[in-house]
LUMLUMDREN-2810 file (N, C-alpha, C; in Angstrom, 1 decimal):
<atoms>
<atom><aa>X</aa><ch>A</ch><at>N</at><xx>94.6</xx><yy>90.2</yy><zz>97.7</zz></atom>
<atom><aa>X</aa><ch>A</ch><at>CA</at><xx>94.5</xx><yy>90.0</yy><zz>99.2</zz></atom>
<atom><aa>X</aa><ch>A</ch><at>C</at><xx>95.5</xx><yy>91.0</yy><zz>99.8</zz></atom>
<atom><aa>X</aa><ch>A</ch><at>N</at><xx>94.9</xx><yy>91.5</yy><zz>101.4</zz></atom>
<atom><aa>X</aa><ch>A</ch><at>CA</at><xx>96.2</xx><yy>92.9</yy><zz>101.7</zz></atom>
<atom><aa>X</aa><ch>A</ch><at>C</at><xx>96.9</xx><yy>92.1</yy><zz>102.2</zz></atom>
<atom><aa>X</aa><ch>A</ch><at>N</at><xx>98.3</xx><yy>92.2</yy><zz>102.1</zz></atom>
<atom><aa>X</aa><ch>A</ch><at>CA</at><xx>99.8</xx><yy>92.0</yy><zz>102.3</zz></atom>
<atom><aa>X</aa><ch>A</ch><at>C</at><xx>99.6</xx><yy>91.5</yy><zz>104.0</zz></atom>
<atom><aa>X</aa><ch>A</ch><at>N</at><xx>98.9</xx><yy>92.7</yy><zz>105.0</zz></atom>
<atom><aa>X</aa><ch>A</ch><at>CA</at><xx>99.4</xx><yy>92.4</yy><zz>106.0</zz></atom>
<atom><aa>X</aa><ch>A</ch><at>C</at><xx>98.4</xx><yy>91.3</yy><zz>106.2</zz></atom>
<atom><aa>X</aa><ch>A</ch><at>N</at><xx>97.3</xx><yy>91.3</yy><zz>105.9</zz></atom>
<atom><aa>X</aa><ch>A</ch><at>CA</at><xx>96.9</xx><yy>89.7</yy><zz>106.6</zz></atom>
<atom><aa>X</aa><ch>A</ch><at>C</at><xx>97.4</xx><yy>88.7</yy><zz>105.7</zz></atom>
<atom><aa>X</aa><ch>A</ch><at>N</at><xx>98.4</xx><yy>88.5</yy><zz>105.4</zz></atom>
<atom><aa>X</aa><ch>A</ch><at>CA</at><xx>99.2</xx><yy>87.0</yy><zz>105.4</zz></atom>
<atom><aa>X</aa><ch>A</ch><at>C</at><xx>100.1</xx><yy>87.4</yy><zz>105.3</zz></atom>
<atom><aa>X</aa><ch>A</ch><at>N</at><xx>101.1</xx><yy>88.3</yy><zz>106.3</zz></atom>
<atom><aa>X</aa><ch>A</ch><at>CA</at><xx>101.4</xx><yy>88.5</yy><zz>107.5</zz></atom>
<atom><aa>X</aa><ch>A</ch><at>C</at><xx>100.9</xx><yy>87.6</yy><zz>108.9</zz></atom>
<atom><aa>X</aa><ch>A</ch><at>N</at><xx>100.0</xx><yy>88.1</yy><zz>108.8</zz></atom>
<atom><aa>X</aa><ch>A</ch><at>CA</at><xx>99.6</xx><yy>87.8</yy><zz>110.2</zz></atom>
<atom><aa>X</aa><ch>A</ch><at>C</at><xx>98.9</xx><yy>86.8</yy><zz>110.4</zz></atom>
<atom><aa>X</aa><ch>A</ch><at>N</at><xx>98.5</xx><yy>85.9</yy><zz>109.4</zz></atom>
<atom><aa>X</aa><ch>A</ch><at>CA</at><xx>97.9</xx><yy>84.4</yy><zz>108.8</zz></atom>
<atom><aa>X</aa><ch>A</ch><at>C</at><xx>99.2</xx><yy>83.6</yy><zz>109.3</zz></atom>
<atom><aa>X</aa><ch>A</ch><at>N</at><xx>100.9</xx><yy>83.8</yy><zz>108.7</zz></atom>
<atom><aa>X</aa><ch>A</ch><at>CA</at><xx>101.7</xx><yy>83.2</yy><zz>108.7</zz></atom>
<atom><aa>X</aa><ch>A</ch><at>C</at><xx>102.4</xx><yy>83.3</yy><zz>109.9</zz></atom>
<atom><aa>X</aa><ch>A</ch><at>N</at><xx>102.0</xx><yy>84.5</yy><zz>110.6</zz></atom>
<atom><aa>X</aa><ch>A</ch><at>CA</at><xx>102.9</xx><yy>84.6</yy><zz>112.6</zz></atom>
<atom><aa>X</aa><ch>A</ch><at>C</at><xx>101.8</xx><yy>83.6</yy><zz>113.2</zz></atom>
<atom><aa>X</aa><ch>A</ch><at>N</at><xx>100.7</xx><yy>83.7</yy><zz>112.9</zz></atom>
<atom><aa>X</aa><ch>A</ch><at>CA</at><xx>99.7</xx><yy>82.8</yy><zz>114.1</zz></atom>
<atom><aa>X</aa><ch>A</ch><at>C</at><xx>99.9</xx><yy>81.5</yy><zz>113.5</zz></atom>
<atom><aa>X</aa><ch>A</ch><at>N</at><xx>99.8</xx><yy>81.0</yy><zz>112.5</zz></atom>
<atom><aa>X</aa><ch>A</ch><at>CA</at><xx>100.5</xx><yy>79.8</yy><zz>112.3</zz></atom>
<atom><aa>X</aa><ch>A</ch><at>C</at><xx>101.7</xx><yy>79.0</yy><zz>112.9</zz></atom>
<atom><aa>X</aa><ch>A</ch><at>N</at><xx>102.6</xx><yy>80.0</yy><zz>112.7</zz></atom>
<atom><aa>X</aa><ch>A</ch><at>CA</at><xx>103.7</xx><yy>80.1</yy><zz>113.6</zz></atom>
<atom><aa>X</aa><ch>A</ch><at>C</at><xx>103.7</xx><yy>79.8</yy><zz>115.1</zz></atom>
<atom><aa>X</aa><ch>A</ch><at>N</at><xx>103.0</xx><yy>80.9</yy><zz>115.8</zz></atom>
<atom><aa>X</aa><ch>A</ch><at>CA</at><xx>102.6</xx><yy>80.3</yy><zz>117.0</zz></atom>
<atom><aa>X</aa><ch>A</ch><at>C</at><xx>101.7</xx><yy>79.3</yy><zz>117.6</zz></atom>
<atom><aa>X</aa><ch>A</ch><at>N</at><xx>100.7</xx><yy>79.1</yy><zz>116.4</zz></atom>
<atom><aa>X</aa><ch>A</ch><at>CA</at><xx>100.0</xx><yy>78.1</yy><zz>116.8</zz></atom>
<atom><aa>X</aa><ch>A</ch><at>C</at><xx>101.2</xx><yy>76.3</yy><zz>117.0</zz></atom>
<atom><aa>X</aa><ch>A</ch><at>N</at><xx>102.4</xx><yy>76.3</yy><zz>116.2</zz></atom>
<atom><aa>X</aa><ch>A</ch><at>CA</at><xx>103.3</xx><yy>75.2</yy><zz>115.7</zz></atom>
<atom><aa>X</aa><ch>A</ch><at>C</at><xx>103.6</xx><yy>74.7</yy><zz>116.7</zz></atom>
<atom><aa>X</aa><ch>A</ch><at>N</at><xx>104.0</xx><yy>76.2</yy><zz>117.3</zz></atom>
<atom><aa>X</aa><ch>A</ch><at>CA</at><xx>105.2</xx><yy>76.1</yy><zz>118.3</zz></atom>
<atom><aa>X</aa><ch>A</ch><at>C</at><xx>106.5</xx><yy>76.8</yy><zz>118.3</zz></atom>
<atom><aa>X</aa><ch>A</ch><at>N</at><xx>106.8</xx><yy>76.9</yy><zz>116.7</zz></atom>
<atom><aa>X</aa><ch>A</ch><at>CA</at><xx>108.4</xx><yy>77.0</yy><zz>116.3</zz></atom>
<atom><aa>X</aa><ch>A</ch><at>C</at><xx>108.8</xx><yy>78.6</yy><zz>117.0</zz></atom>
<atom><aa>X</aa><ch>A</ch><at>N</at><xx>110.3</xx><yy>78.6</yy><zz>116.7</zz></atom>
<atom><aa>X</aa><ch>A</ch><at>CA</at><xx>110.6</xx><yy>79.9</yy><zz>116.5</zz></atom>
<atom><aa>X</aa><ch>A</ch><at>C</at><xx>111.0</xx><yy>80.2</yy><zz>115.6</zz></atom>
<atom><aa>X</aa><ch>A</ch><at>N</at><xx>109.9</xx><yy>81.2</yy><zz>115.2</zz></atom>
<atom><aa>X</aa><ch>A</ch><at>CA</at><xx>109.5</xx><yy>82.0</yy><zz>113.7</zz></atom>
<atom><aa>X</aa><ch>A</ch><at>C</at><xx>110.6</xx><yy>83.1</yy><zz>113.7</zz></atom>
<atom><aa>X</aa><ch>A</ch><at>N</at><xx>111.3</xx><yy>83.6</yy><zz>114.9</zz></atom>
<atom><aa>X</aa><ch>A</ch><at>CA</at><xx>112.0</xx><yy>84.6</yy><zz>114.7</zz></atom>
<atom><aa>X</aa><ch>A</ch><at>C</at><xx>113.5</xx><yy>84.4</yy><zz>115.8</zz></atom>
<atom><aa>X</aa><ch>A</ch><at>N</at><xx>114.0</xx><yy>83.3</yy><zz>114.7</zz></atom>
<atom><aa>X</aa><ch>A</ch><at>CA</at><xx>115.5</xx><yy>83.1</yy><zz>115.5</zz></atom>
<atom><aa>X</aa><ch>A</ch><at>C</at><xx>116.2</xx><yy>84.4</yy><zz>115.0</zz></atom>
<atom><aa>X</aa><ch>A</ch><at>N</at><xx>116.9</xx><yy>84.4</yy><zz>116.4</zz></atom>
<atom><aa>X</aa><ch>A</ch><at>CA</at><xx>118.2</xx><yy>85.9</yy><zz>116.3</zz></atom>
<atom><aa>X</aa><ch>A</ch><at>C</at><xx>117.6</xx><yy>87.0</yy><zz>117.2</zz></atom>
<atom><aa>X</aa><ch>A</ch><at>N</at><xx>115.7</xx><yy>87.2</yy><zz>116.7</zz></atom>
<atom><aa>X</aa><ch>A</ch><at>CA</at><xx>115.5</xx><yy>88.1</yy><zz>117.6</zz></atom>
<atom><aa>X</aa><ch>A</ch><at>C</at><xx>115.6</xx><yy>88.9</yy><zz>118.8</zz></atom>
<atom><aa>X</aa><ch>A</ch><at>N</at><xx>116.1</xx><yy>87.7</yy><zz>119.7</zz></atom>
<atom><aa>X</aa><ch>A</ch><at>CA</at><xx>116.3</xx><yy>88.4</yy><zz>121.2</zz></atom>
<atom><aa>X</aa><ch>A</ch><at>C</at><xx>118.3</xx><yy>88.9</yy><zz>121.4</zz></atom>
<atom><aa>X</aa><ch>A</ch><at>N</at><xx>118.8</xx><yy>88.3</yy><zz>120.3</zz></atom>
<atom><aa>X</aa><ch>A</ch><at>CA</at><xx>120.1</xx><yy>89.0</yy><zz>119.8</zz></atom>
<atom><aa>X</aa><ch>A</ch><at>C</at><xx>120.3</xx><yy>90.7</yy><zz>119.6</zz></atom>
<atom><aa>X</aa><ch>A</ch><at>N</at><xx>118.9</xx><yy>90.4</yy><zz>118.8</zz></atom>
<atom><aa>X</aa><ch>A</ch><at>CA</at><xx>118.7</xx><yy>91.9</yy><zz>118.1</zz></atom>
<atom><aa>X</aa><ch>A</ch><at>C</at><xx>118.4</xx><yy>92.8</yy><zz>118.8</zz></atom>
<atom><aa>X</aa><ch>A</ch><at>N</at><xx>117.4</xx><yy>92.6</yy><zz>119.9</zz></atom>
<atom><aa>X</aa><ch>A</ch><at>CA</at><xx>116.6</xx><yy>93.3</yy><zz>120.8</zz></atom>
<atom><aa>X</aa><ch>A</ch><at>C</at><xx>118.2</xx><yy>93.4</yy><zz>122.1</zz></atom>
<atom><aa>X</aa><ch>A</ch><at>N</at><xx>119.0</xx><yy>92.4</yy><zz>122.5</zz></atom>
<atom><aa>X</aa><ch>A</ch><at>CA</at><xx>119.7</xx><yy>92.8</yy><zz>123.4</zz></atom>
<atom><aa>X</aa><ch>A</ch><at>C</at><xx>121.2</xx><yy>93.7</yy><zz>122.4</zz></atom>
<atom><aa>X</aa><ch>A</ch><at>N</at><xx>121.3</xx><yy>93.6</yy><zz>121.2</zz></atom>
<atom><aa>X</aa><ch>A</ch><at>CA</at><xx>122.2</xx><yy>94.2</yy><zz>120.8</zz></atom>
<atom><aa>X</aa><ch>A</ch><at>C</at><xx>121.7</xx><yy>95.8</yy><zz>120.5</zz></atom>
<atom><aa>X</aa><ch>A</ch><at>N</at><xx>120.5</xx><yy>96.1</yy><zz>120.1</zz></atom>
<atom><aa>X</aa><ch>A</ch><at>CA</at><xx>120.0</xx><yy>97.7</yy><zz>120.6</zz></atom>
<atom><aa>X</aa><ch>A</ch><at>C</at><xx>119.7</xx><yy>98.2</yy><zz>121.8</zz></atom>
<atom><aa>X</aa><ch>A</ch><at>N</at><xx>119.4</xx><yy>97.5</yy><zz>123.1</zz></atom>
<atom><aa>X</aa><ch>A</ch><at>CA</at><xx>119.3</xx><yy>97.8</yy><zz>124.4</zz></atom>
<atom><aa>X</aa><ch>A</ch><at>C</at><xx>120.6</xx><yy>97.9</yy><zz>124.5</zz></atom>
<atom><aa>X</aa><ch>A</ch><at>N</at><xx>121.5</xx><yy>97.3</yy><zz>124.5</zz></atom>
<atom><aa>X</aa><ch>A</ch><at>CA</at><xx>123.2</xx><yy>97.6</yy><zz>125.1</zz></atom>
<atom><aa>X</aa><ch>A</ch><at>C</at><xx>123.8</xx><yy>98.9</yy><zz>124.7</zz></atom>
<atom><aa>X</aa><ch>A</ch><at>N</at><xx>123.3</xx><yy>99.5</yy><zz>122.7</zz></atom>
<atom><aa>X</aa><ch>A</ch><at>CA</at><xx>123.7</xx><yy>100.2</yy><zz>122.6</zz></atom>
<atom><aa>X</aa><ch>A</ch><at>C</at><xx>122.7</xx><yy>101.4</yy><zz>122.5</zz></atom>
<atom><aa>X</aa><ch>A</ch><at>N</at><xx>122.1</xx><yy>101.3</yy><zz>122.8</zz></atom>
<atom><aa>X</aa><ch>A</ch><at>CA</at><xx>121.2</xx><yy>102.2</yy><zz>123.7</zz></atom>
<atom><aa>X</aa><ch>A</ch><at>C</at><xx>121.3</xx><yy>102.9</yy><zz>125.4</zz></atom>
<atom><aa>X</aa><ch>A</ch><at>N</at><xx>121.8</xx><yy>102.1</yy><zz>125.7</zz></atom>
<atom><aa>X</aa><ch>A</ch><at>CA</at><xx>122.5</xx><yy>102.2</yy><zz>127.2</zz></atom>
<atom><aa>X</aa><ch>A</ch><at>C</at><xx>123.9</xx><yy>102.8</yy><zz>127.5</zz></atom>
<atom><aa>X</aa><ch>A</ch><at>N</at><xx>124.4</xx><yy>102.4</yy><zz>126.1</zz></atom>
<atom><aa>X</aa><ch>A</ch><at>CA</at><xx>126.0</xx><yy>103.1</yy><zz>125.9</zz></atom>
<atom><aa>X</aa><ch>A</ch><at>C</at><xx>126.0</xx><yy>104.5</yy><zz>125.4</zz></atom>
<atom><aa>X</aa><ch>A</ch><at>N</at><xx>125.2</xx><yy>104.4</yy><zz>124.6</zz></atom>
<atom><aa>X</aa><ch>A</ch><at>CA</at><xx>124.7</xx><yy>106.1</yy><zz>124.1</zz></atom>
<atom><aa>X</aa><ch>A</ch><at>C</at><xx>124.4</xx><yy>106.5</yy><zz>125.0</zz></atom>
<atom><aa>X</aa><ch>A</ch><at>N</at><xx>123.3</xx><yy>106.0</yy><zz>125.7</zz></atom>
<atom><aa>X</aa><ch>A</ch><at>CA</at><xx>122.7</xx><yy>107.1</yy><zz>127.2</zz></atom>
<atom><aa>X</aa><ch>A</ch><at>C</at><xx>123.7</xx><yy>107.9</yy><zz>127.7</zz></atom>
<atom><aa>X</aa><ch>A</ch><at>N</at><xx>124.9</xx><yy>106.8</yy><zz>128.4</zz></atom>
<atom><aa>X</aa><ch>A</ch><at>CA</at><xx>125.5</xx><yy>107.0</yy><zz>129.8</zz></atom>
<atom><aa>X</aa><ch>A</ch><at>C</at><xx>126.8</xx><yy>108.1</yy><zz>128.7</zz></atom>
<atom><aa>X</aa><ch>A</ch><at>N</at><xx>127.4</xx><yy>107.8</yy><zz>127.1</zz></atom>
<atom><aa>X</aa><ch>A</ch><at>CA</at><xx>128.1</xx><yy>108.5</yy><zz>126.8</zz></atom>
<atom><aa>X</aa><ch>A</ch><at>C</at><xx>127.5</xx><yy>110.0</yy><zz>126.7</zz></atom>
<atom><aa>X</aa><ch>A</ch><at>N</at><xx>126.3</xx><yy>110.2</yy><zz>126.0</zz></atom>
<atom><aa>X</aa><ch>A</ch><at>CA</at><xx>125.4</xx><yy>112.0</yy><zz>126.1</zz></atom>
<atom><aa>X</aa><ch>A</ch><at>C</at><xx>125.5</xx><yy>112.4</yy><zz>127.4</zz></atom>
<atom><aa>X</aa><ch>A</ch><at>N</at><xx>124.8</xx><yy>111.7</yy><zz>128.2</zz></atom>
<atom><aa>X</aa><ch>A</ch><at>CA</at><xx>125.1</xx><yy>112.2</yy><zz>129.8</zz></atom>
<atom><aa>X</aa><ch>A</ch><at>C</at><xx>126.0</xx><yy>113.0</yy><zz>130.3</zz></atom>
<atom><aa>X</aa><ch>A</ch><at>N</at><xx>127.6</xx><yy>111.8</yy><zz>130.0</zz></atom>
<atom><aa>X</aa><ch>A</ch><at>CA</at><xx>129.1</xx><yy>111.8</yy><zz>130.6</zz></atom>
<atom><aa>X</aa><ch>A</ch><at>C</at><xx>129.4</xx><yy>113.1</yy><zz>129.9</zz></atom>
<atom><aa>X</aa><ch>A</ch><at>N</at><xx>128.8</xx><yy>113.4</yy><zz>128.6</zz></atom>
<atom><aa>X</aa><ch>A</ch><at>CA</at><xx>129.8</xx><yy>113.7</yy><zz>127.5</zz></atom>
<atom><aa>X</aa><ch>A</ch><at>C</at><xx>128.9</xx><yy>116.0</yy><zz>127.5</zz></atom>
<atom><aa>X</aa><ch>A</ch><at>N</at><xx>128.0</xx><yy>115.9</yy><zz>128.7</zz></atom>
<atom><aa>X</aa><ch>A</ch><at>CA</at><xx>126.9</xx><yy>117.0</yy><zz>128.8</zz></atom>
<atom><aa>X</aa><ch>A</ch><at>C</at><xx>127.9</xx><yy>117.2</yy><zz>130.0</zz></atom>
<atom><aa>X</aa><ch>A</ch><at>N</at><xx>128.2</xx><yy>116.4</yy><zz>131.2</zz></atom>
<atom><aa>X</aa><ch>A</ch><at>CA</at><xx>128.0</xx><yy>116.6</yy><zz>132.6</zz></atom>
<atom><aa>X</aa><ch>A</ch><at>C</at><xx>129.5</xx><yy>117.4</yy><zz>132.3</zz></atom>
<atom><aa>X</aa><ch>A</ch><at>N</at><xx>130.9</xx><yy>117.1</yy><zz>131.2</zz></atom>
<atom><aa>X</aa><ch>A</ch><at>CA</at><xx>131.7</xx><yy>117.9</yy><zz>131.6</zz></atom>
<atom><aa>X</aa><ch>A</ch><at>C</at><xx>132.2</xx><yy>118.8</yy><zz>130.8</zz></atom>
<atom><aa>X</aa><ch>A</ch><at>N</at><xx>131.2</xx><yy>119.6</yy><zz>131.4</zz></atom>
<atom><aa>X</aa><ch>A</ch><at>CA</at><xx>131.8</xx><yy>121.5</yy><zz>130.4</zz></atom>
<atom><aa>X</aa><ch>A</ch><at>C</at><xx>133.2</xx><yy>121.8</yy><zz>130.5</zz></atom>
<atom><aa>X</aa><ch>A</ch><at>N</at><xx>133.8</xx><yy>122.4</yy><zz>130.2</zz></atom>
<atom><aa>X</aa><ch>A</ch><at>CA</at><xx>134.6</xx><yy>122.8</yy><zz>130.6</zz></atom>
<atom><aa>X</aa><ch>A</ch><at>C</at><xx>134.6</xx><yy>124.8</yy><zz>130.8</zz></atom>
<atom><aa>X</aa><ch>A</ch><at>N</at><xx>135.5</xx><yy>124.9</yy><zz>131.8</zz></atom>
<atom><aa>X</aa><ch>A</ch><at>CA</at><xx>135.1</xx><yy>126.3</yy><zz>133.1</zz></atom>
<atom><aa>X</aa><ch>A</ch><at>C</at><xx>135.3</xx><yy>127.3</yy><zz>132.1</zz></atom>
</atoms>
């Protein structure tokens, strides 16, 4: 049987329950948006001052 459908047998299960199948996740997602945003603004800062 392929791998990904039971994968994806075991997420719809999951949502069908109710539960959360993926504690931490929104951890994870806000801990690479933060530092994705800190990168941004340091390339930026780090371009905008040449020096003369």
């Amino acid at each position: 049987m392929n791998i990904s459908l039971l994968g994806a047998a075991g997420l719809q299960d999951c949502a069908d329950s109710g539960m959360d199948c993926m504690d931490g996740f929104g951890a994870l997602v806000l801990l690479y948006g933060g530092g994705f945003i800190l990168a941004s603004i340091w390339i930026s800062r780090a371009l905008s001052e040449r020096p003369m």
